[in-house]
DSSP file (Angstrom, degrees, kcal/mol; ACC not computed):
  #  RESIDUE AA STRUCTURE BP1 BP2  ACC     N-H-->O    O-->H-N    N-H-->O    O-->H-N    TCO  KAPPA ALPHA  PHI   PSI    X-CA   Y-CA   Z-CA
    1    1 A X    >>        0   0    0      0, 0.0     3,-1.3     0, 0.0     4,-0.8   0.000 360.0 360.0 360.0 134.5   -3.9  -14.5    9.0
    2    2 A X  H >>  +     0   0    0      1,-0.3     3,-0.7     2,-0.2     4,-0.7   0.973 360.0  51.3 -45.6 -76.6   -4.2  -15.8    5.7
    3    3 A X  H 34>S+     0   0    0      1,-0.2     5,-0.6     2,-0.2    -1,-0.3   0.520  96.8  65.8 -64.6   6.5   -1.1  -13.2    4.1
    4    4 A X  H X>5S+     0   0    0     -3,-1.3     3,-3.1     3,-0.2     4,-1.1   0.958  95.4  60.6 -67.2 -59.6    1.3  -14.1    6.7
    5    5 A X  H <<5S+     0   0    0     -4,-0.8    -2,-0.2    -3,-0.7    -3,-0.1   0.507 102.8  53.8  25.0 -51.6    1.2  -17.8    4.9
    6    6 A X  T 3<5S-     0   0    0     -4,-0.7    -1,-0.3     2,-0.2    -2,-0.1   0.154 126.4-103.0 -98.9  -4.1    2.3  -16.2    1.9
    7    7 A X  T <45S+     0   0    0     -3,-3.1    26,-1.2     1,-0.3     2,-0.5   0.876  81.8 119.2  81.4  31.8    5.3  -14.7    3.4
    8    8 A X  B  << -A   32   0A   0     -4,-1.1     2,-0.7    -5,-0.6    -1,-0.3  -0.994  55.8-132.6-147.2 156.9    4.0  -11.1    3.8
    9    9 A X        -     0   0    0     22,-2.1    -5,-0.1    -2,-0.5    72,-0.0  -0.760  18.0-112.5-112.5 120.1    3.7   -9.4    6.9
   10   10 A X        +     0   0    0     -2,-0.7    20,-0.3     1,-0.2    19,-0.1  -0.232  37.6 158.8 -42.9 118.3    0.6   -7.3    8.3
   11   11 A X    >   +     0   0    0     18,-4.1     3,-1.9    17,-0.1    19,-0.2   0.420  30.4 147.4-121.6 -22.5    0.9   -3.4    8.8
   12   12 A X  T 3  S-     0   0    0     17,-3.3    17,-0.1     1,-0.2     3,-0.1   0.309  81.3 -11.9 -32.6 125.2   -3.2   -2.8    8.7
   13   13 A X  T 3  S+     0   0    0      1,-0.2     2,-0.7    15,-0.1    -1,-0.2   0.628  96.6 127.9  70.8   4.4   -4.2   -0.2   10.7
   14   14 A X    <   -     0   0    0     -3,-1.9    13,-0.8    14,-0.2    -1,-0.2  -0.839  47.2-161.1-110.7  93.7   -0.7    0.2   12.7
   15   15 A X  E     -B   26   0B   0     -2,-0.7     2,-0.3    11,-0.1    11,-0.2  -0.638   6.8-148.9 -88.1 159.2    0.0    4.2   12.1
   16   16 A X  E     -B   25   0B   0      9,-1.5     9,-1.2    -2,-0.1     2,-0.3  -0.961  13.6-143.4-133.0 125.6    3.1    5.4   12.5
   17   17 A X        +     0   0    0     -2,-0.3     5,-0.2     7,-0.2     2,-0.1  -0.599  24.3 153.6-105.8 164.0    3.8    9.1   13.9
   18   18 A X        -     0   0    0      3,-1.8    -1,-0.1    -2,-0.3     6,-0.1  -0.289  48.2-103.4-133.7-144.9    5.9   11.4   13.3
   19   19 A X  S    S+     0   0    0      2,-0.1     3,-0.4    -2,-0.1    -1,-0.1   0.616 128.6  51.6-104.1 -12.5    6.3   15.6   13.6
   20   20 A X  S    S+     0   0    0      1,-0.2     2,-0.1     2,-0.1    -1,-0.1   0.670 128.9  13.5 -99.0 -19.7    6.0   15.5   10.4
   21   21 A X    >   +     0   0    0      1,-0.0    -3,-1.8     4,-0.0     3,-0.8  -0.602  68.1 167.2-150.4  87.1    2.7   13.4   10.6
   22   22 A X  T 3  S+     0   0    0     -3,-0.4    -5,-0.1     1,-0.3    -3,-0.1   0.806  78.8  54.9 -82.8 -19.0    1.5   13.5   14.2
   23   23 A X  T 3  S-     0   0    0     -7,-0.1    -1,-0.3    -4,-0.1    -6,-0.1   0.722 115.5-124.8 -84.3  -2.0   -1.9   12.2   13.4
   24   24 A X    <   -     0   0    0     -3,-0.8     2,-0.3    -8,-0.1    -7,-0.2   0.346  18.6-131.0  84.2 160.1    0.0    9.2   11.8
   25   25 A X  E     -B   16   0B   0     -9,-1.2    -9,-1.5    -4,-0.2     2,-0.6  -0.992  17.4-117.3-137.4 136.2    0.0    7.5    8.4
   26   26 A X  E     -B   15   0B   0     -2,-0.3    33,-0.3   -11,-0.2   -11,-0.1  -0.600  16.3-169.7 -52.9 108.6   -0.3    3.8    7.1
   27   27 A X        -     0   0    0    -13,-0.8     2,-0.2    -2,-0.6    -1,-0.1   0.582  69.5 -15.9 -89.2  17.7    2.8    2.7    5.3
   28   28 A X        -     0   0    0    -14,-0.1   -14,-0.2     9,-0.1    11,-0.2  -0.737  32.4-141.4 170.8 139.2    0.9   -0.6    4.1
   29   29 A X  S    S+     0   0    0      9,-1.2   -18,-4.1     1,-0.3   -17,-3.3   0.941 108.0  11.4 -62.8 -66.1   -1.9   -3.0    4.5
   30   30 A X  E     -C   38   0C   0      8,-4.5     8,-2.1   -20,-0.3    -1,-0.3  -0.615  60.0-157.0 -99.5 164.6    1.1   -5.6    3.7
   31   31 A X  E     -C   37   0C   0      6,-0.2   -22,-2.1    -2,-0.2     2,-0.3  -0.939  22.9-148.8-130.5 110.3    5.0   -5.5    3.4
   32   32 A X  B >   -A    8   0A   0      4,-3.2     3,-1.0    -2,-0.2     4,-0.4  -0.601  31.8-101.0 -68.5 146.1    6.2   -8.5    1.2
   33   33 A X  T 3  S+     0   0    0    -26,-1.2    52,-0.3    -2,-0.3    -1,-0.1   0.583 122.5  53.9 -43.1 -29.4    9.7   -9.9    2.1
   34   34 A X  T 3  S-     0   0    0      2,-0.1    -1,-0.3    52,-0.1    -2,-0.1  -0.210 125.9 -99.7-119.0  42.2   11.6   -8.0   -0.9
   35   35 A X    <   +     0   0    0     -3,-1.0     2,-0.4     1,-0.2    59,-0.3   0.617  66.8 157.4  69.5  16.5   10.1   -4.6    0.4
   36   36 A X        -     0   0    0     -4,-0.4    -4,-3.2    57,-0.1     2,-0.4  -0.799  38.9-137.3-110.5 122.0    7.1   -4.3   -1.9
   37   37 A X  E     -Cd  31  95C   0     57,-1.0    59,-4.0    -2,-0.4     2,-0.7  -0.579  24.4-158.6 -74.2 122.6    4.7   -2.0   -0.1
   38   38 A X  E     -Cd  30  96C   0     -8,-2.1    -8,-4.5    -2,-0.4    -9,-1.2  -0.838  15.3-170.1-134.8 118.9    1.0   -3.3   -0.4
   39   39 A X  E     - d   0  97C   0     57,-1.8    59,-2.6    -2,-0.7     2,-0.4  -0.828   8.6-160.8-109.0 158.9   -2.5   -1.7    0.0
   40   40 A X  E     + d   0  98C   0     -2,-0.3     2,-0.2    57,-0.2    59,-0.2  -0.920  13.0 171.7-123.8 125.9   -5.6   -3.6    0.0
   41   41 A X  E     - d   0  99C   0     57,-1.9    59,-0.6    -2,-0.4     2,-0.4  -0.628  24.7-158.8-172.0 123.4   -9.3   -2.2   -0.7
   42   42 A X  E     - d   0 100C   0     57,-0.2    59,-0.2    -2,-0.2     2,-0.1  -0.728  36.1-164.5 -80.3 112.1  -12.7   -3.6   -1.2
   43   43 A X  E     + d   0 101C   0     57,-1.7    59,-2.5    -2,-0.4    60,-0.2  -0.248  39.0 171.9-117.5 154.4  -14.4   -0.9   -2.9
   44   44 A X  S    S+     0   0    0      1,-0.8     2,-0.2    57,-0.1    57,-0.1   0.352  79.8   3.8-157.8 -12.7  -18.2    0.3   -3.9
   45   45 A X  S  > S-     0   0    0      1,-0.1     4,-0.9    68,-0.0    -1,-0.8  -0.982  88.7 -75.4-179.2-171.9  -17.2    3.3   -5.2
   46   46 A X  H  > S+     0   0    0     -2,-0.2     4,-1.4     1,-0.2     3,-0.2   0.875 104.2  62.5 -91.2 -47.9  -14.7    6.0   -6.2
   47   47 A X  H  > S+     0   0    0      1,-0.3     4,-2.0     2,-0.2    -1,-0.2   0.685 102.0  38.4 -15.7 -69.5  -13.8    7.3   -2.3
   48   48 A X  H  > S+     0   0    0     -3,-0.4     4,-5.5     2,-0.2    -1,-0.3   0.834 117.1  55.9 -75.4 -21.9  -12.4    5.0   -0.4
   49   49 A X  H >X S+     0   0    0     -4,-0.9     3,-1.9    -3,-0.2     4,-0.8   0.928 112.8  44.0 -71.6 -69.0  -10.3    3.7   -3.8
   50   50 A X  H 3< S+     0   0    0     -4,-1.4     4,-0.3     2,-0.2    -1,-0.2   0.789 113.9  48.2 -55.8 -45.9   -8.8    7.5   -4.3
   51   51 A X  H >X S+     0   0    0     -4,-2.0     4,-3.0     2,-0.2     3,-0.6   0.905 107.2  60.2 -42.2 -42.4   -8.0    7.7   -0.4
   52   52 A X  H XX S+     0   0    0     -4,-5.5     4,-1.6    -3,-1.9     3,-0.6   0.989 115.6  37.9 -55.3 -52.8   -6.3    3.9   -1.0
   53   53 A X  H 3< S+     0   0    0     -4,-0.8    -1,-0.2     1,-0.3    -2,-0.2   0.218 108.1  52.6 -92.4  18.6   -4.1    5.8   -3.3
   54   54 A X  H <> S+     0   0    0     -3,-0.6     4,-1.6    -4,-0.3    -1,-0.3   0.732 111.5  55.2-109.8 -53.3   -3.5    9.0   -1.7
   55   55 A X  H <X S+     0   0    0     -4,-3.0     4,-2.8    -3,-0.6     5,-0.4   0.799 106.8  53.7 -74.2 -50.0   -2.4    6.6    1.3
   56   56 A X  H  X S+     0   0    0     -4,-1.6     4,-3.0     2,-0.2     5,-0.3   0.969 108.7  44.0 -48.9 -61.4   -0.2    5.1   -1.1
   57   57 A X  H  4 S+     0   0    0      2,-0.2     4,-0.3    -5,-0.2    -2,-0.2   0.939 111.6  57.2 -35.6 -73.6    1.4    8.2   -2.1
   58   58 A X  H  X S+     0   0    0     -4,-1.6     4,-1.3     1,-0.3    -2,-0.2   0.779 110.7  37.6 -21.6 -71.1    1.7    9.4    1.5
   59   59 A X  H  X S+     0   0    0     -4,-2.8     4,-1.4   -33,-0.3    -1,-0.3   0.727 106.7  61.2 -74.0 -24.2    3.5    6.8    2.9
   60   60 A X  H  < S+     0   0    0     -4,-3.0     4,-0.3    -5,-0.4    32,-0.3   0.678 116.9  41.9 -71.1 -13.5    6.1    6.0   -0.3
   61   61 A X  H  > S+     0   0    0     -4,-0.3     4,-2.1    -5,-0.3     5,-0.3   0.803 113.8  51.7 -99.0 -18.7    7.2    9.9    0.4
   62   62 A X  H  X S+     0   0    0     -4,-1.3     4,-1.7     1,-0.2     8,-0.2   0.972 112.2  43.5 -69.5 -51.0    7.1    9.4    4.0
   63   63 A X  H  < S+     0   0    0     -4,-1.4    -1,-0.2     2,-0.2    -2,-0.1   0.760 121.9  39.3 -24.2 -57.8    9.3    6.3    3.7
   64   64 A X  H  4 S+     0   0    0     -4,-0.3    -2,-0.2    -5,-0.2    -1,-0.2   0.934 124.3  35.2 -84.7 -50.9   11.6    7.9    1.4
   65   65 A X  H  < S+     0   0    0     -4,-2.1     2,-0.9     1,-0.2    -2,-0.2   0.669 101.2  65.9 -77.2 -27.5   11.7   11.3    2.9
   66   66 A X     X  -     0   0    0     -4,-1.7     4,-1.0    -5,-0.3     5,-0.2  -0.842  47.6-174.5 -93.1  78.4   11.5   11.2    6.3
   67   67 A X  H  > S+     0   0    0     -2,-0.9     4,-2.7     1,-0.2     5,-0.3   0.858  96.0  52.1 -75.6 -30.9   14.2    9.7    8.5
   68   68 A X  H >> S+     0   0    0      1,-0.3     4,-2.7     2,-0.2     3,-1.1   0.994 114.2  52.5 -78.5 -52.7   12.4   10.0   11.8
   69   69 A X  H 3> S+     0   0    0      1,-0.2     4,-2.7     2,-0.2    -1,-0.3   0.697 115.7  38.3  19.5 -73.8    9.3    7.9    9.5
   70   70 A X  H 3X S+     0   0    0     -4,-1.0     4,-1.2    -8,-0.2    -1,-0.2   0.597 106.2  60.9-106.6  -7.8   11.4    5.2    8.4
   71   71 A X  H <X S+     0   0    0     -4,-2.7     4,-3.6    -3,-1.1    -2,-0.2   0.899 111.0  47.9 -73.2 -72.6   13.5    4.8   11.6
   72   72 A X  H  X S+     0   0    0     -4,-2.7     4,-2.3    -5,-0.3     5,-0.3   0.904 108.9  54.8 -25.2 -73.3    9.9    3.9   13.1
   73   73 A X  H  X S+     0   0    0     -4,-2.7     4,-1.9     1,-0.3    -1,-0.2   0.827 107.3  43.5 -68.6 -19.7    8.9    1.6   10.5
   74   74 A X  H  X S+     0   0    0     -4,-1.2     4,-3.0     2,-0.2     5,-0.4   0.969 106.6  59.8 -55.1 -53.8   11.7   -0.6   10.5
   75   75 A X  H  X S+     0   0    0     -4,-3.6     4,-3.6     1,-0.2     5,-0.4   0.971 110.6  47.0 -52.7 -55.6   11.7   -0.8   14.2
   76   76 A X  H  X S+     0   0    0     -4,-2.3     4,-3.9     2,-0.3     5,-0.2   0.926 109.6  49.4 -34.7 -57.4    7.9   -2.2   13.8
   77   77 A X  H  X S+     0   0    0     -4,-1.9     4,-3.1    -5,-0.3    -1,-0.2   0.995 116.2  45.0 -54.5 -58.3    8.6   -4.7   11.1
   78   78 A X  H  < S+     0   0    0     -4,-3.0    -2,-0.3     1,-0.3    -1,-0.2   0.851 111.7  52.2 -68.5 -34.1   11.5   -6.0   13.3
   79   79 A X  H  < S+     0   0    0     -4,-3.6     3,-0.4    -5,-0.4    -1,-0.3   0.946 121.8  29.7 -28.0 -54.1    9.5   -6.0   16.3
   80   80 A X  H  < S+     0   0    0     -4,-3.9    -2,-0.2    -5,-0.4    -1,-0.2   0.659 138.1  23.1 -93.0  -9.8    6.8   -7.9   14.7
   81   81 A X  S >< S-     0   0    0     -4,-3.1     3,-3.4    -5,-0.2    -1,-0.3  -0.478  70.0-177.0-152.5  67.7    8.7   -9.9   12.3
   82   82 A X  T 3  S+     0   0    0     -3,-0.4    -4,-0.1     1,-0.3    -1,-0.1   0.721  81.7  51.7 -53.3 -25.8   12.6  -10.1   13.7
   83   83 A X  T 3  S+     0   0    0     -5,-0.0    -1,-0.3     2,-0.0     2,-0.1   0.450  80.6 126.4 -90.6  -7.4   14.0  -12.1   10.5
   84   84 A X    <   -     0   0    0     -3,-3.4    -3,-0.1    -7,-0.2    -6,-0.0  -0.389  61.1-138.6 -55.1 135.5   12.6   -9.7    8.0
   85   85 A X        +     0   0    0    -52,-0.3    -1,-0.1    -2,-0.1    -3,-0.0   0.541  52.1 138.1 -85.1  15.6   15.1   -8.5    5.9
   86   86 A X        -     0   0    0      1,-0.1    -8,-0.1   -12,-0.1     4,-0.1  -0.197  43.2-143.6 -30.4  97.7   14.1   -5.1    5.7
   87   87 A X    >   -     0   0    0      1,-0.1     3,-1.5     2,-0.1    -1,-0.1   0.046  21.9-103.9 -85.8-178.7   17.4   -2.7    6.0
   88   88 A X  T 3  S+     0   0    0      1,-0.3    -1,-0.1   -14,-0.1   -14,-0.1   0.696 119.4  49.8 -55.7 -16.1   17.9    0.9    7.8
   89   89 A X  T 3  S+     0   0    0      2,-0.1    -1,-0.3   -15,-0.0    -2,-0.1   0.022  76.6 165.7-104.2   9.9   17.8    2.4    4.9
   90   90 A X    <   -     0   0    0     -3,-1.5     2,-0.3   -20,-0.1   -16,-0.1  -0.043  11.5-174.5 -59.0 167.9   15.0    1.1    3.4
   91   91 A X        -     0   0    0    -56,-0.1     2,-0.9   -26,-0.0    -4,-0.1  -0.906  32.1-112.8-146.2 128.0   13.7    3.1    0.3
   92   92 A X        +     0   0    0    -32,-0.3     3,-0.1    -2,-0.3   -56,-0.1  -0.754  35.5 172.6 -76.6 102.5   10.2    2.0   -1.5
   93   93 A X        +     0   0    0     -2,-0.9    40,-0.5   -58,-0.3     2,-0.2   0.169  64.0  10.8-104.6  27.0   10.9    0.6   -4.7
   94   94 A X  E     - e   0 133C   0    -59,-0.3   -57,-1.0    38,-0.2     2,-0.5  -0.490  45.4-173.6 174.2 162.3    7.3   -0.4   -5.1
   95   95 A X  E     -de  37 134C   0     38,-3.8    40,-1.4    37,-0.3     2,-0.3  -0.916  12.3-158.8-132.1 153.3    4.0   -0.4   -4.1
   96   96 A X  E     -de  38 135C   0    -59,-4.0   -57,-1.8    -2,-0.5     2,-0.4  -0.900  13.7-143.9-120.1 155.0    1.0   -2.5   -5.5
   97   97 A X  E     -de  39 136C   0     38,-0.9    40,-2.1    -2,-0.3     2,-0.4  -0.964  17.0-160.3-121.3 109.8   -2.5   -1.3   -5.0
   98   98 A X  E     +de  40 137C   0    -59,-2.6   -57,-1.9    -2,-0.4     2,-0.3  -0.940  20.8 166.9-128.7 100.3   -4.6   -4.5   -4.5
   99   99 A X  E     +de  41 138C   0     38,-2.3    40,-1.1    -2,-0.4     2,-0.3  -0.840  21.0 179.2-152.9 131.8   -8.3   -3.8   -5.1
  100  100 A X  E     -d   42   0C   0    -59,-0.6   -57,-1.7    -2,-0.3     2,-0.3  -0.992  30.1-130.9-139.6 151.7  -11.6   -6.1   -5.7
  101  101 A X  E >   -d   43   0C   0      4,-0.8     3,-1.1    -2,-0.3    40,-0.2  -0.617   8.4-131.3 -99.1 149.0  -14.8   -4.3   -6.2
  102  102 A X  T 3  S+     0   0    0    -59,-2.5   -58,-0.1    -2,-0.3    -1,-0.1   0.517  97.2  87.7 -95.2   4.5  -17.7   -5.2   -4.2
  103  103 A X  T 3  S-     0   0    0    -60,-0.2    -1,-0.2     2,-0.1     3,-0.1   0.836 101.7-126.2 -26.0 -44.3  -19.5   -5.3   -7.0
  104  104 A X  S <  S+     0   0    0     -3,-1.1    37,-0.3     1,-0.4    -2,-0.1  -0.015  72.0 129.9  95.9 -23.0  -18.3   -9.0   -7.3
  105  105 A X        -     0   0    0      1,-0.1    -4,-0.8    35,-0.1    -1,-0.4  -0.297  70.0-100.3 -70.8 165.8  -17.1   -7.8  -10.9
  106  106 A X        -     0   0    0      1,-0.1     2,-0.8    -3,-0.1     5,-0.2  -0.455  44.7-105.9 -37.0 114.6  -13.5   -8.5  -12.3
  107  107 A X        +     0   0    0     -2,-0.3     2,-0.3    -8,-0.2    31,-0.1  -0.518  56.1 155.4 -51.6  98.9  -11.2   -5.3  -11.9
  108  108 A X    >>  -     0   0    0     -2,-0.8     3,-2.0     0, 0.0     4,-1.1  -0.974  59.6-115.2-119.0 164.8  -10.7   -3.8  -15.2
  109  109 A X  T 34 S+     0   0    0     -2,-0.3    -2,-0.1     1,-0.3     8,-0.0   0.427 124.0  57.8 -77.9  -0.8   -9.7    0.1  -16.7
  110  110 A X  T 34 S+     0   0    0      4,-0.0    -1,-0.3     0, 0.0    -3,-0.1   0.783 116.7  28.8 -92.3 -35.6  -13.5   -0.4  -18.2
  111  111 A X  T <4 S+     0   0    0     -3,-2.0     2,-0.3    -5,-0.2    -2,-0.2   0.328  87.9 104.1-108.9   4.9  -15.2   -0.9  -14.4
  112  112 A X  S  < S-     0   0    0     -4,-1.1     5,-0.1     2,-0.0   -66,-0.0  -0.637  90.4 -96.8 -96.4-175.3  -13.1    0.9  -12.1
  113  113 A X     >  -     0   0    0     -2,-0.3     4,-0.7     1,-0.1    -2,-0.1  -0.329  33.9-125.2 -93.4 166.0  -15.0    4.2  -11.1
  114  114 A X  H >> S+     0   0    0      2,-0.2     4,-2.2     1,-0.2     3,-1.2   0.932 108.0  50.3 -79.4 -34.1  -13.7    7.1  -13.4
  115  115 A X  H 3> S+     0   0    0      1,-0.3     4,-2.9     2,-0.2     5,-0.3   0.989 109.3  56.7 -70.2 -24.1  -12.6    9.7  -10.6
  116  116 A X  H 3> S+     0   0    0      1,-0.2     4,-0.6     2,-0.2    -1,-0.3   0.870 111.9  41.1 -68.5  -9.4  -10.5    6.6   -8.8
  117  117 A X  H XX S+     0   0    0     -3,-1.2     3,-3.7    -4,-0.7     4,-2.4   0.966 111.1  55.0 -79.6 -38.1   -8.5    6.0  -12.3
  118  118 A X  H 3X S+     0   0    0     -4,-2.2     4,-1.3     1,-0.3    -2,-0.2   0.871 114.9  40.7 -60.3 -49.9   -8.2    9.8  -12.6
  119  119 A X  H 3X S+     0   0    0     -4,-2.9     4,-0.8     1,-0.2    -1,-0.3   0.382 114.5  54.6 -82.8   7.5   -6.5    9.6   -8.8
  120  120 A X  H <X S+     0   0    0     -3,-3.7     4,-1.9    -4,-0.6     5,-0.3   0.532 101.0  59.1 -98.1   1.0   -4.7    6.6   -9.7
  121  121 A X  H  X S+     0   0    0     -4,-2.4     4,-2.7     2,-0.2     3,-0.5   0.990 107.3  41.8 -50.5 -70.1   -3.4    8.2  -12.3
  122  122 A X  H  X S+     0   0    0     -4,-1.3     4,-0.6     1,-0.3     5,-0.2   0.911 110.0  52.9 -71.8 -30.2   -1.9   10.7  -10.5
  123  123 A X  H >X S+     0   0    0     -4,-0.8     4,-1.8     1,-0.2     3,-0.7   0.841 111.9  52.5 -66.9 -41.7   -0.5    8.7   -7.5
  124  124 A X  H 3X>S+     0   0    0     -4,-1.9     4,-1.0    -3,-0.5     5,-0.6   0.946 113.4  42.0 -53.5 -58.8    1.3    6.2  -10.4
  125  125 A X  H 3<5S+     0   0    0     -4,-2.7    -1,-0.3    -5,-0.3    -2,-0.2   0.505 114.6  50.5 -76.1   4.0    2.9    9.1  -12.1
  126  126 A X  H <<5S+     0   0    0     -3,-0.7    -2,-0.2    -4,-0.6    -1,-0.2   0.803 120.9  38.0-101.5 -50.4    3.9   10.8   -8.6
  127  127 A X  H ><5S+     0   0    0     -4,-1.8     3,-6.6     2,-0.2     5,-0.3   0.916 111.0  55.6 -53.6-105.5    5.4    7.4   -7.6
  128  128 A X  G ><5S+     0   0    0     -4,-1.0     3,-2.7     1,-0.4    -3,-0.2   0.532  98.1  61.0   6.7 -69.5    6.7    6.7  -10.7
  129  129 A X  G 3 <S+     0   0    0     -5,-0.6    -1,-0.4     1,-0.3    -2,-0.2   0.758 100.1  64.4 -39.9 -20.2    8.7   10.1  -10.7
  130  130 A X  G <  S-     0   0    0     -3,-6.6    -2,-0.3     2,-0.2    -1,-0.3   0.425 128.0 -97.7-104.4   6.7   10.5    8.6   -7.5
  131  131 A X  S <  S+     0   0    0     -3,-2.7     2,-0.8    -4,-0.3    -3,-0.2   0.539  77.8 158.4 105.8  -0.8   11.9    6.0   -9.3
  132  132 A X        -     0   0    0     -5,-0.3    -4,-0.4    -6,-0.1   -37,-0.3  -0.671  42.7-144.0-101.7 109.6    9.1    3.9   -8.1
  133  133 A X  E     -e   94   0C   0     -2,-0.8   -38,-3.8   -40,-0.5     2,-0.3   0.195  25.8-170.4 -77.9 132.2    7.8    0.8   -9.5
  134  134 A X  E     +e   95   0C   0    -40,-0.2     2,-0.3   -10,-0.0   -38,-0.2  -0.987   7.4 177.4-120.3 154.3    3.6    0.7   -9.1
  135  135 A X  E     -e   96   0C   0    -40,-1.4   -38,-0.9    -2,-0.3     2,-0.4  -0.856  13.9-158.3-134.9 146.1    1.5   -2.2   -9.8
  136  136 A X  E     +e   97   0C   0     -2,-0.3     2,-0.4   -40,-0.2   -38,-0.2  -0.944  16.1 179.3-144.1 118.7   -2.5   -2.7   -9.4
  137  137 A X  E     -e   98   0C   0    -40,-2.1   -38,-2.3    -2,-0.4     2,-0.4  -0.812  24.8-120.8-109.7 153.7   -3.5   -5.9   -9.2
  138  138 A X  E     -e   99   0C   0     -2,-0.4     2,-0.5   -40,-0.2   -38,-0.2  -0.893  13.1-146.0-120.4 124.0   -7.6   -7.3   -8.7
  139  139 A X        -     0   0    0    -40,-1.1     2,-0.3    -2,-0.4   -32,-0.2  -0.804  28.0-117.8 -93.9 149.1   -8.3   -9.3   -5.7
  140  140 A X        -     0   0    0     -2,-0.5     4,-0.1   -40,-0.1     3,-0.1  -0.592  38.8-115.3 -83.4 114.8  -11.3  -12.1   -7.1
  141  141 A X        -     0   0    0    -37,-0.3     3,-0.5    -2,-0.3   -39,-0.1  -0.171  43.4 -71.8 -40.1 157.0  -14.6  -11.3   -4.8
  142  142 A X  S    S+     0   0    0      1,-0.3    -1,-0.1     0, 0.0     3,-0.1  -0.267 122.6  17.5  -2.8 122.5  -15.9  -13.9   -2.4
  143  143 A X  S    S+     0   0    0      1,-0.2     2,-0.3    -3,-0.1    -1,-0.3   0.864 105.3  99.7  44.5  66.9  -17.4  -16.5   -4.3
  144  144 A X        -     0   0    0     -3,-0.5    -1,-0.2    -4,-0.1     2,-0.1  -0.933  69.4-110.0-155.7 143.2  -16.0  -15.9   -7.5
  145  145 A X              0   0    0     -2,-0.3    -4,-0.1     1,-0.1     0, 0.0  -0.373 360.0 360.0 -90.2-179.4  -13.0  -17.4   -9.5
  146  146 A X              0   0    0     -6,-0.1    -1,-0.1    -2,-0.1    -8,-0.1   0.317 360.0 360.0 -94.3 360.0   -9.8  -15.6  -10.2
């Protein structure tokens, strides 16, 4: 996979449950090396982008809140990636939201759909109350420059 290359390690689709969430939650598309939790989503409209950030939410309280949660996700990381430095304690101190429209346009606060700013709104300022840093970065479509 292309983002292993880059030093960040794959979580897509890898739930982890708990009692507290027995149908299980994603705590990342990616985990970068200095702990920075990262979802990814290729978008067409306002849905799946508010869910990405709902997801976001979810898992930075799960993470934080949740021993039995964060006991799991270490053991995973170290499973899959034994030299990550990822401690027992880990805490999310940030999560980036990493998002290209299939549109093909550029991500900007003029083209993303209105209810997904409204619900990235809140997930930044929910984060953001936990002392956690968020970031939204625009991934460049298929055949398009950066």
């Amino acid at each position: 996979m292309e983002a292993a290359k880059h030093g960040y390690l794959c979580l897509d689709r890898r739930l982890i449950r708990t009692a507290q969430h027995p149908h299980g939650f994603e705590a990342a598309d990616l985990l970068a090396e200095d702990g920075t939790l990262i979802h990814v989503k290729r978008a067409a409209s306002s849905a799946p982008l508010s869910h990405l950030f709902a997801q976001g939410r979810v898992s930075a309280d799960a993470l934080r809140f949740d021993a039995e949660a964060r006991t799991e996700f270490v053991r995973r990381v170290r499973e899959q990636h034994p030299g990550h430095p990822v401690g027992d304690e880990f805490t999310p101190r940030k999560v980036v939201y990493a998002l290209s429209l299939k549109s093909g346009k550029a991500l900007t606060t003029k083209n993303l759909f209105t209810f997904a700013q409204v619900s990235l709104l809140q997930a930044a300022r929910a984060l953001r109350a936990q002392g956690i840093d968020v970031a939204v970065v625009g991934i460049p479509s298929p055949g398009t420059s950066a």
